[in-house]
C-alpha positions in Angstrom: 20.4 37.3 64.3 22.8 40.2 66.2 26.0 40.2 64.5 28.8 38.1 65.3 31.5 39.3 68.3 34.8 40.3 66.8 37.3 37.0 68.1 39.6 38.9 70.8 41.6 35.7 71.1 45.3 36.4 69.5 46.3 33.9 66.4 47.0 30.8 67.3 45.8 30.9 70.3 44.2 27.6 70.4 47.5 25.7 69.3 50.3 26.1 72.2 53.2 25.9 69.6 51.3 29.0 67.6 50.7 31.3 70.5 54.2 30.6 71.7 56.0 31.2 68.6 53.4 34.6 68.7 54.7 35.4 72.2 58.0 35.8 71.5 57.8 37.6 68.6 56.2 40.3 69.9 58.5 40.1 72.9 61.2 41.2 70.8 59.4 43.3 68.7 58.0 45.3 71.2 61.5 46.1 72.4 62.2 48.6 69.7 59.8 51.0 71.1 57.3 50.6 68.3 58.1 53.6 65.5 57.5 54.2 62.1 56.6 51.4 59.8 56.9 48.5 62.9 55.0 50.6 64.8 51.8 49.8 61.5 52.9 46.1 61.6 52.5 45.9 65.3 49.2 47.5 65.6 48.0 45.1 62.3 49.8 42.2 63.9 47.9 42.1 67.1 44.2 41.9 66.2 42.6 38.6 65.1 42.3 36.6 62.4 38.8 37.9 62.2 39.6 41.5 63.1 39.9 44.3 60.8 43.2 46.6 61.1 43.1 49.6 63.8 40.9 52.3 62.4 43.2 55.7 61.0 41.9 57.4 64.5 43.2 54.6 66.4 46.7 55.0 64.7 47.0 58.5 65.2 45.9 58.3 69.0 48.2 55.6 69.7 51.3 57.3 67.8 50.2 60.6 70.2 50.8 59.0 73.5 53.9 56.7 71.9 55.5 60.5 71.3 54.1 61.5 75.0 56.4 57.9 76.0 59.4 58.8 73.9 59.3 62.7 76.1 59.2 61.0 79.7 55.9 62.5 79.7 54.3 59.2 80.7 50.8 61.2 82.8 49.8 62.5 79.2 50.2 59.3 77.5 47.9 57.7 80.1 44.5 58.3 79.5 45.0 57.9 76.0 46.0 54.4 76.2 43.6 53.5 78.6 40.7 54.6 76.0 42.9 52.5 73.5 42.8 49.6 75.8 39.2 49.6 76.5 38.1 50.1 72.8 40.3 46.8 72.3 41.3 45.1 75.1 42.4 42.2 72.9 45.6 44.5 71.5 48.5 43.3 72.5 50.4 46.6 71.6 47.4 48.5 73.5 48.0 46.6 76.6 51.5 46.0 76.6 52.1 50.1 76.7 49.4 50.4 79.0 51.2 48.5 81.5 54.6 50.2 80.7 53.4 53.1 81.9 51.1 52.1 85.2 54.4 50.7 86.1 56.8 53.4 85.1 54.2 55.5 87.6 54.9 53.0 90.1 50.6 52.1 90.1 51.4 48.6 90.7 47.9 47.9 91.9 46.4 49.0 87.9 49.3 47.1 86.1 48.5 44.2 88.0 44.8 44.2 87.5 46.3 45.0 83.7 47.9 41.6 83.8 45.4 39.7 85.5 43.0 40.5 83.0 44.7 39.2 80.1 46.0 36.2 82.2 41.7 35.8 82.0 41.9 35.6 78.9 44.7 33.9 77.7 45.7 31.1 81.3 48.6 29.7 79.4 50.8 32.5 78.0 54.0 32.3 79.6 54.7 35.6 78.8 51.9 37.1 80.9 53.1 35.6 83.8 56.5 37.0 83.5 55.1 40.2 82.9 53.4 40.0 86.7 56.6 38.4 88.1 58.1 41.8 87.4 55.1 43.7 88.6 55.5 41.5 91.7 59.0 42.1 92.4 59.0 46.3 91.7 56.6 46.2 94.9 58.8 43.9 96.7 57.1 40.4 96.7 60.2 38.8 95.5 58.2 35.2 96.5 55.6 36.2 94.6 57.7 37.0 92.1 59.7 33.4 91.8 56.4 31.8 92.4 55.0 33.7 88.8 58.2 32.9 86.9 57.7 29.2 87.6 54.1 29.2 86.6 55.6 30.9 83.4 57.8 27.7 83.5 55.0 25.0 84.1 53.0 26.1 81.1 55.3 24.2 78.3 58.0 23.0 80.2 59.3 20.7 77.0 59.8 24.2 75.2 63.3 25.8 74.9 61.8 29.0 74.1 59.3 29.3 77.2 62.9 29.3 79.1 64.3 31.9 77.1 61.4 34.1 77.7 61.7 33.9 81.3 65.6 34.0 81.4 65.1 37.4 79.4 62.5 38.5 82.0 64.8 38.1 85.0 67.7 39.1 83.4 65.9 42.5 82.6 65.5 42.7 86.4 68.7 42.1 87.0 67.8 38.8 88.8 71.1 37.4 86.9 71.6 33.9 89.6 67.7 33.2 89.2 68.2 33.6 85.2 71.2 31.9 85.4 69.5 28.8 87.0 66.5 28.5 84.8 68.5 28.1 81.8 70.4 25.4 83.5 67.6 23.9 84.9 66.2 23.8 81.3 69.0 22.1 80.3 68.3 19.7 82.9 64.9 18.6 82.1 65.6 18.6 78.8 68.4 16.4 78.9 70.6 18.6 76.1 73.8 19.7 78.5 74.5 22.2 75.2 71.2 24.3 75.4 71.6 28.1 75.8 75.1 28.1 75.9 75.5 31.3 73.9 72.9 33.0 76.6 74.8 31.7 79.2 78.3 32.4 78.2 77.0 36.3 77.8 75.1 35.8 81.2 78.5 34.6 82.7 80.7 37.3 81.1 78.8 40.1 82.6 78.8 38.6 86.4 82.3 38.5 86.0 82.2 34.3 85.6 85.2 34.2 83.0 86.0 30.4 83.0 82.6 29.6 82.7 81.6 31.6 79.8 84.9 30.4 78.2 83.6 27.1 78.3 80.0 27.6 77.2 81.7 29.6 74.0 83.4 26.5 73.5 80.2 24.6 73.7 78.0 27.4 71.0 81.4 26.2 68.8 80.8 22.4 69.1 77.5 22.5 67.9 77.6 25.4 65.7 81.1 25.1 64.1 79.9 28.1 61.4 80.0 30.5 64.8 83.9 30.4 64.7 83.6 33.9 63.9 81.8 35.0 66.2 83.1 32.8 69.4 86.9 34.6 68.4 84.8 38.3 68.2 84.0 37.5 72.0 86.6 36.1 73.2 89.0 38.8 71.8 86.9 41.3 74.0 88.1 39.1 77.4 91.4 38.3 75.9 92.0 42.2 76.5 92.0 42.1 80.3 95.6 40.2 80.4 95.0 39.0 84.1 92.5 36.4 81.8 95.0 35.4 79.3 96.3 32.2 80.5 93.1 30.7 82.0 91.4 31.1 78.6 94.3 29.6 77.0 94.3 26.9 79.0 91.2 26.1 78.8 91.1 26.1 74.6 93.9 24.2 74.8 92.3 21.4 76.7 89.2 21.4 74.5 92.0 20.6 72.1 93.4 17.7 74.0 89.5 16.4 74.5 89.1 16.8 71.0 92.2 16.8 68.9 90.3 16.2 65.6 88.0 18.9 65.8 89.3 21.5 63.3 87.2 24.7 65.1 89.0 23.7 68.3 92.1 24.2 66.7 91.9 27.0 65.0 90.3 28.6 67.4 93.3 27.7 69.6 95.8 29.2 66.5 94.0 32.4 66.6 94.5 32.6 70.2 98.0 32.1 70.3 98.7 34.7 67.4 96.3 37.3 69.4 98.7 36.8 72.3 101.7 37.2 70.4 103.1 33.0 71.1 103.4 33.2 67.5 105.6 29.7 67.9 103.2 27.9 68.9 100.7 29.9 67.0 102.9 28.1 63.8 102.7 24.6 65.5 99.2 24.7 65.9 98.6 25.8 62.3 100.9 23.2 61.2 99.2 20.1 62.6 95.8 22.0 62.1 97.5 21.9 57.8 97.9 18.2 57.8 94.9 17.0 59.9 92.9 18.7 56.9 94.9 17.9 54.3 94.8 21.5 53.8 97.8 21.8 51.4 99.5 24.4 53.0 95.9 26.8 52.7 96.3 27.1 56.5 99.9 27.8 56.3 99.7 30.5 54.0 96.9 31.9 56.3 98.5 32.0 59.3 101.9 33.3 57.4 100.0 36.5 55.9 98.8 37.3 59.5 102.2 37.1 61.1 103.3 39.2 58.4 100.7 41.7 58.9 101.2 41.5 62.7 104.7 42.1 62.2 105.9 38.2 63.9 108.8 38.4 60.7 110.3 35.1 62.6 106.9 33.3 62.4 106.1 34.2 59.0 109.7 33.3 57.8 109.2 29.7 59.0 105.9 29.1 57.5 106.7 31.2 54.1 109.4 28.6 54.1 107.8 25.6 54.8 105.0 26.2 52.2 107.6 26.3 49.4 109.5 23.3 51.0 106.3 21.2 51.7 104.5 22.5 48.6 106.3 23.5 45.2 103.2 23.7 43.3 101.0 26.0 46.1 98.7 28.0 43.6 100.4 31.6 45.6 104.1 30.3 45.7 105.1 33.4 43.8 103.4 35.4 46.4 105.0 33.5 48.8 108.8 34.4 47.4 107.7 38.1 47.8 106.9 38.1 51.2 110.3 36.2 52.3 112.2 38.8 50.0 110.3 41.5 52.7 110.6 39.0 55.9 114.2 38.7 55.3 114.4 42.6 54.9 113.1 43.2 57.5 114.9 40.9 59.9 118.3 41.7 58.0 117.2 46.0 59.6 116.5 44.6 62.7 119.5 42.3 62.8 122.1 44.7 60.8 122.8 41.0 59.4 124.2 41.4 55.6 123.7 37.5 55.1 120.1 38.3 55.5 119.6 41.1 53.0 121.3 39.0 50.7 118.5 36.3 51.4 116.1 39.2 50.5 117.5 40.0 47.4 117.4 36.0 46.5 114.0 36.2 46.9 113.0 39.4 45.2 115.5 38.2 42.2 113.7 35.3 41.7 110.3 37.1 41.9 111.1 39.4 39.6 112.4 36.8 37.3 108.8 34.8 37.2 107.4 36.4 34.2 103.9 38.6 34.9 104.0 40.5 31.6 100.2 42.4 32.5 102.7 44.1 36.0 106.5 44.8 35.6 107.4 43.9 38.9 108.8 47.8 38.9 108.2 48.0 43.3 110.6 45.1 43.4 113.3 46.7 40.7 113.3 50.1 43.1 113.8 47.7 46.2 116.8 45.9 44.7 118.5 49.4 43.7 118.1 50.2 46.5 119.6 47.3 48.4 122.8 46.8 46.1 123.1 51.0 46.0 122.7 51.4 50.5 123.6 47.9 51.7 126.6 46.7 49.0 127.4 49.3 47.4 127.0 47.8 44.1 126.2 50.5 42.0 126.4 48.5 38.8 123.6 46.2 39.5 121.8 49.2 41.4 121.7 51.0 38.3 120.7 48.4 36.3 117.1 47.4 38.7 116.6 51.4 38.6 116.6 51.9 34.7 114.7 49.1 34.6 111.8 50.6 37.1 112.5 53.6 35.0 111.8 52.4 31.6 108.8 50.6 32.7 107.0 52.6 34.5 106.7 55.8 32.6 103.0 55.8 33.3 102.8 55.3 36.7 103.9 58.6 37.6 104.9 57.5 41.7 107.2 54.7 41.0 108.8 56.5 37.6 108.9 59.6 40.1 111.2 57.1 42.6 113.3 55.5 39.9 114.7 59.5 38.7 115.0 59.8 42.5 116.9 57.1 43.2 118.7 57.1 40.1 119.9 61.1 40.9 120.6 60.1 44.3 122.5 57.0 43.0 124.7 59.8 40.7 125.5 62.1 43.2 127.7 59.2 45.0 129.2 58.5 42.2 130.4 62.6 42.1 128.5 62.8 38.6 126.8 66.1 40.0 125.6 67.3 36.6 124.2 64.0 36.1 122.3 63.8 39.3 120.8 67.2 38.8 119.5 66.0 35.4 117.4 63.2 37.0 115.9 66.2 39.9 115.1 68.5 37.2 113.1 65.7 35.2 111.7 65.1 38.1 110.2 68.1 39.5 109.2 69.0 35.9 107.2 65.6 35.9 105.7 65.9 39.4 104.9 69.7 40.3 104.2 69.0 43.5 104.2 66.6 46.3 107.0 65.4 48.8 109.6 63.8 46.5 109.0 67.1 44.0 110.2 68.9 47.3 112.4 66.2 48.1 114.2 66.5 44.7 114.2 70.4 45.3 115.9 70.1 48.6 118.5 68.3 46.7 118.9 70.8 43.5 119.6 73.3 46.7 122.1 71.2 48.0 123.6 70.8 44.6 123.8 74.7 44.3 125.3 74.4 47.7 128.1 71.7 46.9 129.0 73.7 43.8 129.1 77.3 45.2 125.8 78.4 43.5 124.8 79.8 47.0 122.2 82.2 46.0 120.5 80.1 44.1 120.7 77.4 46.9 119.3 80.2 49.5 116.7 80.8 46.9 115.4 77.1 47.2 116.0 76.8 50.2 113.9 79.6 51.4 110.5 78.4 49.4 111.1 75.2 51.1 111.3 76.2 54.1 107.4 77.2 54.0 106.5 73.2 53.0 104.2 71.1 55.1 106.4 68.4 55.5 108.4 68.7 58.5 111.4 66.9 57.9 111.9 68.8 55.0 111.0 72.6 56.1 113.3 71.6 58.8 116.0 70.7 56.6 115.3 73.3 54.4 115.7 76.2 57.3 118.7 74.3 58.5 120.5 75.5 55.2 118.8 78.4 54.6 120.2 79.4 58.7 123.8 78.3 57.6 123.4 80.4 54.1 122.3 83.6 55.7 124.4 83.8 58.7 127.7 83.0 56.7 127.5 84.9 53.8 127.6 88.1 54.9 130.8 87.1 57.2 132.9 85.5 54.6 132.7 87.4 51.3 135.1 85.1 49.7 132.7 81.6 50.9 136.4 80.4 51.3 134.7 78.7 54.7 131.4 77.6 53.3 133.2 76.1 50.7 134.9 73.9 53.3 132.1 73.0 54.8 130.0 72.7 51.6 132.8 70.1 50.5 132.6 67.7 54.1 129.2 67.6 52.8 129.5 66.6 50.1 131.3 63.7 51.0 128.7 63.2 53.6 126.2 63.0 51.1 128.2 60.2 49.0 129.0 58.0 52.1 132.4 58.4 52.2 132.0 58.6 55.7 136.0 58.8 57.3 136.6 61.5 54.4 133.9 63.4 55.9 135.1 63.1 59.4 138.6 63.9 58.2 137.0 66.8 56.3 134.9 68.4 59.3 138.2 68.0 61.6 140.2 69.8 59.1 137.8 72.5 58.5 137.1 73.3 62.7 140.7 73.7 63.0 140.6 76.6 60.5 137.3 78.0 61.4 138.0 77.9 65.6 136.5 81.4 65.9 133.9 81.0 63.4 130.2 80.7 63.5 130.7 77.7 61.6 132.0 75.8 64.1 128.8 74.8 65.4 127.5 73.7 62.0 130.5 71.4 61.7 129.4 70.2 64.9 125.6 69.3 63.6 127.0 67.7 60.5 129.8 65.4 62.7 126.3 64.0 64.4 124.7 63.2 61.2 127.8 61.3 60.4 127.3 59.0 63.4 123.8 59.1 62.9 124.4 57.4 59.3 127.0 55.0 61.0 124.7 54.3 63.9 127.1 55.3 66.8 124.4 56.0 69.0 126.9 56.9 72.1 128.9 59.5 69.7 125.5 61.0 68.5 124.5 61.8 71.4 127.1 63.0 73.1 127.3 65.7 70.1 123.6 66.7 70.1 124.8 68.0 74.0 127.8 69.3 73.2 126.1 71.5 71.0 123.5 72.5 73.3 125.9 73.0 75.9 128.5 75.1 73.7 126.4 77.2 71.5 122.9 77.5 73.9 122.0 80.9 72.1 122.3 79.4 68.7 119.6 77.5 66.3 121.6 74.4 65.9 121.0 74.0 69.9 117.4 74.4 69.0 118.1 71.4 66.2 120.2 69.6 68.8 117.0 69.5 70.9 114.6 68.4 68.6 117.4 65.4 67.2 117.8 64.5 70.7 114.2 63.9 71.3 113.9 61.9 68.4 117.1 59.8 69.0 115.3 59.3 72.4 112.2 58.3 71.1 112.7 56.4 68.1 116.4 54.8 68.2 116.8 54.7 71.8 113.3 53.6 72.8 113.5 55.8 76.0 109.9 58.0 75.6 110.5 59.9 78.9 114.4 61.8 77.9 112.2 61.9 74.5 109.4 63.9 76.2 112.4 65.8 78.5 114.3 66.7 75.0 111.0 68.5 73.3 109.7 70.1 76.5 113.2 71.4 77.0 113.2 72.6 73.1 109.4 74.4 74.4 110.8 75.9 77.3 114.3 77.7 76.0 113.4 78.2 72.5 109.7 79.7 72.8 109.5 81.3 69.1 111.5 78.5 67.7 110.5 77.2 64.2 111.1 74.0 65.2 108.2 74.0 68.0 105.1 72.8 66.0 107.1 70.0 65.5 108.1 69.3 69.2 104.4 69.9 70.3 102.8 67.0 68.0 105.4 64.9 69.0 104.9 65.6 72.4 101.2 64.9 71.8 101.9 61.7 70.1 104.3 60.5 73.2 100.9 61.5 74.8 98.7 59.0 73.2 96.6 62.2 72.2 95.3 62.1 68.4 95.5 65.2 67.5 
């Protein structure tokens, strides 16, 4: 007896569900282009049951013209897969990149024949047909074409997935109204109005059908609740285009109305309004969303850390609030007490409302009064220095946080770093100079490096400075000056400028003593002594190159007092009065800033810096006006 024929027939090819479930696997397997190890599995994959795995020459032939493919050089790869093909016609992988490339060559007549010839063999694989559908339509027989795609249709017309493969078909040939209606026309005769949605919803976003894919996003959600995730994911991308903005509102919101107990629905709609910044009704909608759950304030507390995080410090204040109203015993109410004491910060800076900072410091108090012995709460002791020390002027109980911070948290270097900070800024208010530079010398010896070590540096200068020690203040101030922090090499060459170009005029310092003690005062917040101060000293120093200094330090002043008119109007005195001089240079680069971060006014911000570029060309204040020109820009770097 001869020996048996090897059975070309693919597995499963006599049960339909089998070779379906086989089409379109290797329908989406094949779409990766067939390297490295799935290139193995697809070559084993594709024989028979009875077959025996490609032979090692068949491999390496097949990976020589798939490396041909991946160059464009599609005439080399030919012959070698037709040899492939005719040693096994009954390859799937052989035929499939066969006819890839008879069609990338535009020899529609072979890729047909290709087709035909495993339509021989296998009449019911949907996939075949779609496969001459788009044969049929690259040479124009768009009929044809249709005609193909239905047969495709016909074979298992009770099978979702024999939809799919023909909706992927058309779709690949950009035939997106003729995938469109097969997938509806599936739902049809299958009477299940919720099939494909999340095909269609894609297939609607990219013809520009908004509405519609809104709604069949809604659908994936009703039956797939777990595709929340997801849904938001996609719907952020069209919430983007704000000319879309209210129509998907609207139309979430109706869903809502449809289906009021349908907890997706409703978070969904929360999200939505929090994305768009109706952070109001953002907090309505989590509220009811709270009690149709039963949700004990867990969807409160959700929706208050992401107004928080968003920066909605009106939003988050409400439902912070409610949660320790409605729910005493919530498992993060300490948590909760926290983030008012930083809510109510916040909106006291915004508001310049002292009421409100004393909300905050209700909070924090009571925070930090919740015992936690494994963390001092030693963040929340610096914030409450500083609140009674800049806001009240309590120095007592500002003291009293900031020793605390101090004595417990020698060893985390930061925050013990802050407390001396603090604590030697705290001192130099009070006029206990000696004491304040105690607390910046611990410091610097602690740190070594860093920007409060130079910020504690820059102060030790000053100190020098308020206490006639200028050489030893020049001497700071000039190593300073070389620091990567801007703010502070600016400051630093700011007094190392009003150093140098005053000492050798005034051997006595009998004028930079004046000015050293309106500084002073300036630095304790004894603001109408400073005033007084810097008025007395320009009328004795009318002809001196001090007088534009006094100038610079009567703007910090109102800057400090937030007399935004006044501060301005100084900055261009300045620049008009002394143009040669480096203050107007400084004058420049404050205006810009008061432009762009007080006065919220980017284009006199971008005038200010370009004007500092132009005039002041070797300036040492013009790496700083470039990257904040940049960053007016939008540029990154």
């Amino acid at each position: 007896m001869g020996r048996k024929p090897k059975d070309r027939t693919p597995r499963g090819a006599g049960n339909p569900k089998k070779r379906l479930a086989w089409t379109i696997e290797r329908r989406f397997l094949y779409s990766m282009r067939y390297t490295g190890a799935l290139l193995l599995y697809l070559l084993w994959s594709s024989v028979g049951a009875a077959q025996q795995m490609p032979s090692e020459a068949q491999i390496a032939r097949f990976r020589l013209a798939d490396s041909y493919l991946r160059a464009g050089q599609l005439e080399r790869a030919l012959p070698i897969l037709e040899e492939l093909y005719r040693s096994d016609p009954g390859s799937y992988v052989f035929y499939d990149k066969l006819r890839e490339v008879y069609t990338g060559l535009k020899r529609y007549t072979e890729a047909e024949g290709l087709v035909r010839a495993q339509l021989a063999r296998q009449p019911d694989n949907p996939t075949l047909y779609c496969d001459l559908a788009s044969i049929q339509l690259a040479r124009g027989n768009r009929e044809e074409a249709l005609r193909s795609w239905n047969r495709a249709l016909e074979i298992a017309p009770s099978q979702p997935q024999v939809y799919r493969i023909v909706y992927y078909s058309q779709f690949n040939n950009r035939l997106l109204d003729e995938a469109a209606r097969t997938l509806l026309e599936g739902r049809r005769k299958l009477n299940n109005p919720t099939l494909f949605a999340l095909e269609l919803a894609m297939l609607y976003s990219t013809t520009g059908q908004y509405e519609a894919a809104v709604g069949e996003y809604l659908m994936v959600l009703r039956t797939e609740p777990q595709q929340l995730g997801f849904v938001r994911a996609r719907l952020g991308r069209l919430l983007q285009d704000s000319t879309l903005v209210s129509s998907i509102t609207r139309l979430i919101e109706r869903a809502v109305q449809r289906e009021p107990l349908f907890r997706p629905y409703r978070e969904l709609l929360a999200w939505v309004y929090l994305e768009i910044g109706r952070y109001e009704e953002a907090y309505r909608a989590v509220r009811a969303l709270d009690r149709l759950e039963r949700a004990e304030g867990q969807f409160l507390f959700r929706f208050a850390e992401q107004a928080y995080a968003a920066g909605a410090w009106g939003a988050a204040q409400q439902a912070y609030e409610e949660l320790l109203g409605q729910f005493p015993a919530f498992p993060l109410s300490r948590t909760v007490r926290l983030r008012l004491g930083e809510v109510y910060e916040q909106l006291a800076a915004a508001k310049e409302d002292s009421a409100l900072y004393r909300k905050a410091i209700s909070y924090y108090e009571t925070y930090a009064q919740e015992p936690d012995p494994t963390s001092p709460p030693v963040e929340i002791w610096l914030r409450l220095g500083r609140l009674y020390r800049d806001i009240f002027r309590q120095n007592e109980a500002a003291r009293r946080y900031l020793e605390q911070a101090l004595q417990a948290s020698q060893a985390e270097t930061e925050q013990f770093l802050q407390a001396l900070y603090e604590l030697g800024r705290l001192a130099l208010e009070e006029g206990n100079l000696d004491q304040a530079r105690l607390y910046f010398i611990r410091l610097t010896a602690r740190a070594q490096e860093g920007e409060l070590y130079d910020q504690a540096r820059l102060e030790l200068a000053w100190l020098d400075f308020y206490q006639g020690a200028f050489d030893g203040a020049l001497s700071l101030a000039d190593v300073l000056a070389q620091s990567t922090d801007r703010d502070i090499a600016n400051d630093a060459i700011a007094l190392k400028v009003l150093l140098e170009e005053n000492r050798a005029r005034d051997s006595t310092y009998a004028q930079l003593r004046q000015y050293a003690r309106a500084a002073l005062l300036l630095a304790q917040r004894r603001y109408p002594e400073a005033l007084q101060a810097i008025e007395e000293a320009r009328q004795h120093l009318a002809a001196s190159a001090l007088v534009e200094e006094l100038y610079m330090l009567e703007a910090e002043v109102y800057h400090r007092t937030r007399q935004w008119e006044r501060l301005e109007a100084t900055y261009r005195l300045v620049t008009e009065r002394f143009p040669g001089s480096f203050q107007a240079e400084r004058a420049w680069l404050a205006l810009g800033k008061l432009y762009e971060q007080i006065l919220h006014d980017p284009a006199r911000a971008m005038q200010a810096y370009e004007t500092l570029l132009e005039r002041y060309p070797t300036s040492v204040l013009i790496d700083e006006a470039r990257y904040r020109i940049r960053r007016l820009r939008g540029e990154t770097s």
